[in-house]
C-alpha positions as CSV (number, residue, x, y, z in Angstrom):
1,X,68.3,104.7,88.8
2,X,68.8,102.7,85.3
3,X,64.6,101.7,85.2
4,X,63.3,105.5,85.5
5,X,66.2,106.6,82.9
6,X,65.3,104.1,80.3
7,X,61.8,104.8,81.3
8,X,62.7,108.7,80.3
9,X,63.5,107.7,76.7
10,X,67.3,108.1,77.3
11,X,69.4,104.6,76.2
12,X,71.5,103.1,78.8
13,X,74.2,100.5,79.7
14,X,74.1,99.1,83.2
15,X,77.5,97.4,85.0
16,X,77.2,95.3,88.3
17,X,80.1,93.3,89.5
18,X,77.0,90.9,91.1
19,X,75.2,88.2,89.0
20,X,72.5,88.3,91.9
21,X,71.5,91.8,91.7
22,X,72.2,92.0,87.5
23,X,69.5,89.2,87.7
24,X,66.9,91.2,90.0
25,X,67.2,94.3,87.6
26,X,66.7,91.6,84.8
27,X,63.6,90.4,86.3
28,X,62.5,94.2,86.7
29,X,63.4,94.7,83.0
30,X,61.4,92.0,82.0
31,X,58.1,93.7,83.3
32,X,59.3,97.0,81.3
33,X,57.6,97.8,77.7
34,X,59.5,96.7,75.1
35,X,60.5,100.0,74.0
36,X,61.9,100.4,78.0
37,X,63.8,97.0,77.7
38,X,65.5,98.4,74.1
39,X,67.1,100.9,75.3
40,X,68.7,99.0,77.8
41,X,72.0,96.6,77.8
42,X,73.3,95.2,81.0
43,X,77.1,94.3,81.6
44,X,78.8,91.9,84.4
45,X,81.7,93.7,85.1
46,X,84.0,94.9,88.1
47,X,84.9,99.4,87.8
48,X,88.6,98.7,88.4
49,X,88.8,96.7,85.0
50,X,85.7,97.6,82.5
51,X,86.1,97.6,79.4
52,X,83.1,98.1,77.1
53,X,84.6,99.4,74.0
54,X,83.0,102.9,73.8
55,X,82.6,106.3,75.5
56,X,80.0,107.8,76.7
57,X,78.6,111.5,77.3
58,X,77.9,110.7,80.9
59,X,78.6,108.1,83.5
60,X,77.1,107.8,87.1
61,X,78.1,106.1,90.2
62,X,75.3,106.7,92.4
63,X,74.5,105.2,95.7
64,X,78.5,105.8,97.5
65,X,79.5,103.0,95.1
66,X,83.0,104.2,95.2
67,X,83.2,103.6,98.7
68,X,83.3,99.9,98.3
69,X,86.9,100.6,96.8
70,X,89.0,100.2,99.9
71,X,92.4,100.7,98.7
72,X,94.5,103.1,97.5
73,X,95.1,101.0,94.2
74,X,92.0,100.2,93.6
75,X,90.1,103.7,93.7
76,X,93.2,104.4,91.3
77,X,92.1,102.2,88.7
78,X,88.5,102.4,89.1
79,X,88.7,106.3,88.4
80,X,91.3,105.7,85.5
81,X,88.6,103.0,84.1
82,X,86.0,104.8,84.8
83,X,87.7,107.7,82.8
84,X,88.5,106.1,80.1
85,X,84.9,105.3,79.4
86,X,83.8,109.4,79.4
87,X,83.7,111.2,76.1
88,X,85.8,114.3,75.8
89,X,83.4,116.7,76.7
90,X,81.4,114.2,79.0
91,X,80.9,113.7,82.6
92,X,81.0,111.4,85.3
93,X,78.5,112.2,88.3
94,X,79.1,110.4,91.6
95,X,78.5,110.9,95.4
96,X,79.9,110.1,98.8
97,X,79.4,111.0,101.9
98,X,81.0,113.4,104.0
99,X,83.8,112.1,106.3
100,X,81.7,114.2,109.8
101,X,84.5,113.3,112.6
102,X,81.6,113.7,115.1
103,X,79.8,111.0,112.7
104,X,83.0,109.1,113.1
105,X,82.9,109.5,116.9
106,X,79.2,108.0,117.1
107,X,81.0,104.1,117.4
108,X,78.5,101.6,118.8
109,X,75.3,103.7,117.8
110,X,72.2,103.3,115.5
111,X,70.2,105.4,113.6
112,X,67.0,104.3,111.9
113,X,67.3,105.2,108.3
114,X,64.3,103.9,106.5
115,X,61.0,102.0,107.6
116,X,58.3,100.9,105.0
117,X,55.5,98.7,105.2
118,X,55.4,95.4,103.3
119,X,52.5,96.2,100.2
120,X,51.4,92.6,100.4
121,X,50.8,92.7,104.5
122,X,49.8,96.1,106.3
123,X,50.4,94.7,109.6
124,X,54.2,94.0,108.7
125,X,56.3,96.5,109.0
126,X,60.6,96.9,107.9
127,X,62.7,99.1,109.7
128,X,66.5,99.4,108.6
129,X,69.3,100.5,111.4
130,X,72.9,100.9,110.3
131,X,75.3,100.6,113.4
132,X,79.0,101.9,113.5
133,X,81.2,99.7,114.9
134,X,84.9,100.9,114.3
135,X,86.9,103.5,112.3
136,X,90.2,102.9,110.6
137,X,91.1,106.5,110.7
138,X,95.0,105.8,109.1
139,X,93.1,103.5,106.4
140,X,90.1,105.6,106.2
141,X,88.0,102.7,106.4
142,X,84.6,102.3,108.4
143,X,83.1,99.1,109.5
144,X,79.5,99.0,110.1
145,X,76.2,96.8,109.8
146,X,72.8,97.1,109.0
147,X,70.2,95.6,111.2
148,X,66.4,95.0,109.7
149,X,64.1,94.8,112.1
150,X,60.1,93.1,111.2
151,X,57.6,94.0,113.3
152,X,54.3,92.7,113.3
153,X,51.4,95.6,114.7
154,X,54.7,96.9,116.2
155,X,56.3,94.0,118.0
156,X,59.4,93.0,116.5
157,X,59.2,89.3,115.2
158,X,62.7,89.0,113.2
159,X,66.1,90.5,113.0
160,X,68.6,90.4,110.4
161,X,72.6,91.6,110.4
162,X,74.5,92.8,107.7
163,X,78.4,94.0,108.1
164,X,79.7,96.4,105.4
165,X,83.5,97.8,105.2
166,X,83.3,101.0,103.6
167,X,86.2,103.4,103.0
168,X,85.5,107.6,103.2
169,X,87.5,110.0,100.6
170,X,88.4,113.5,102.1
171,X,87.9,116.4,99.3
172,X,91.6,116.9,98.4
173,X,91.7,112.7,97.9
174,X,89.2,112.9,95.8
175,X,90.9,115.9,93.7
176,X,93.9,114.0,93.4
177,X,92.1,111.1,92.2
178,X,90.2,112.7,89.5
179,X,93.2,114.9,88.7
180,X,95.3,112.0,88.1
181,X,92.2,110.1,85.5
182,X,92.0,113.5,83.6
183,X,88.9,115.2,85.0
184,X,88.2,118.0,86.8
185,X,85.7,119.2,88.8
186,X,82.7,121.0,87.4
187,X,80.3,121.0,89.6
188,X,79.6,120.3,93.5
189,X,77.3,119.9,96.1
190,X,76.6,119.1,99.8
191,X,73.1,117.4,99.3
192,X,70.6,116.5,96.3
193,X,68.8,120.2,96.9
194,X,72.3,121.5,95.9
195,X,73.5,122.9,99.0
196,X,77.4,123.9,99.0
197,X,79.5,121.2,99.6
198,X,81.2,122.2,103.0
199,X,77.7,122.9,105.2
200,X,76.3,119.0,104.3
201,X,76.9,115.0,104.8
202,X,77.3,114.3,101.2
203,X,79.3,114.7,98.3
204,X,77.9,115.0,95.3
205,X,80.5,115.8,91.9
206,X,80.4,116.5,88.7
207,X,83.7,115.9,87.0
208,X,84.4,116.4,83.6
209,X,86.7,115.5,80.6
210,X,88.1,117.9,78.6
C-alpha cells in the first residue's frame, strides 16, 4: 500500500519490524521517480514500542497486521503506541478478520486463495492454499499454514509450507482496546465494498482521536 500512496502525491513513513521485507520495498523504491522516493522515509521498528517523534493525521495497519500480536500485553501496547502516534483529530484505519466459529470449525481444510501465473514463464503457474490446523479458542489463537503449490502446464512440480500463529479479536476486545489508547470508533465495515460489519468476514475500523 505505501508504493501507490507515495505514488498519489501523498508523503509517507513506512515501519516494518523485518530488515528482509524493509529491503524488498527498498529495492521497489529504488525503481520509483525521484519525486515517488521523496516522499517516502522507511523505519525498522516493532508497533509495541515505536517511537518516531511525531503524529500523524492518519495511520494504517492493513493486511490483519494486528493479528500477529498474540498476547493480551502486547495488543495493549501496540494500540497505546500506535495511539500515541495519531494527531488529535486523526485516525488510525486497520482490519481483521471476522472470528466465523464455522470458519473456526473447518480444522484440517484448505482453501485456495490466490493463483497467478509467473510473468516471466506462462507455463508456470502459483497457487497459494492456507490450511487450519488448530484453534486455541481460550487464547484466541489460530495456527495455520500456507502451502504454494507450482505447477508446470498444470502438473504440480514444487511445494512449499509455511506455519503462521495468528490471534482473532472479537468486536467488544477490540472496543476495549481502543477505548483504553483513547480512540473511538468512527467508522466500520464488514468488507472493502463497505458492507455492515456483522453480515461479513472482515473487520475493517476506523478509530479516531479526539
Amino acid at each position: 500500500m505505501l508504493l501507490p500512496i507515495a505514488r498519489s502525491g501523498v508523503p509517507i513513513d513506512g515501519v516494518d519490524l523485518s530488515p528482509e521485507m524493509l529491503g524488498v520495498l527498498k529495492a521497489k523504491l529504488a525503481r520509483e521517480p525521484e519525486e515517488v522516493r521523496r516522499r517516502v522515509a522507511l523505519h525498522e521498528g516493532d508497533m509495541r514500542e515505536l517511537h518516531l517523534g511525531q503524529a500523524y493525521g492518519l495511520v494504517i495497519a492493513p493486511f490483519r497486521s494486528l493479528q500477529h500480536l498474540r498476547t493480551v500485553d502486547d495488543q495493549q501496547r501496540a494500540f497505546t503506541s500506535i495511539a500515541r502516534h495519531v494527531a488529535p483529530g486523526g485516525c488510525f484505519a486497520f482490519n481483521v478478520f471476522y472470528p466465523d466459529y464455522r470458519f473456526l470449525e473447518e480444522l484440517g481444510t484448505e482453501t485456495q486463495e490466490l493463483e497467478w501465473t509467473d510473468p516471466d514463464d506462462a507455463s508456470l503457474e502459483v497457487r497459494r492454499f492456507y490450511r487450519r490446523k488448530a484453534v486455541d479458542r481460550l487464547e484466541q489463537l489460530i495456527d495455520g499454514e500456507f502451502i504454494f503449490r507450482s505447477y508446470r502446464d498444470g502438473v504440480l512440480i514444487h511445494e512449499e509450507r509455511s506455519g503462521l500463529r495468528m490471534s482473532y479479536y472479537t468486536y467488544p476486545h477490540l472496543q476495549l482496546l481502543l477505548r483504553y489508547s483513547g480512540l473511538t470508533i468512527a467508522e466500520e465495515y464488514g468488507s472493502f465494498a463497505q458492507e455492515p460489519i456483522a453480515r461479513c468476514h472482515e473487520m475493517i475500523i476506523i478509530a479516531r482521536k479526539e
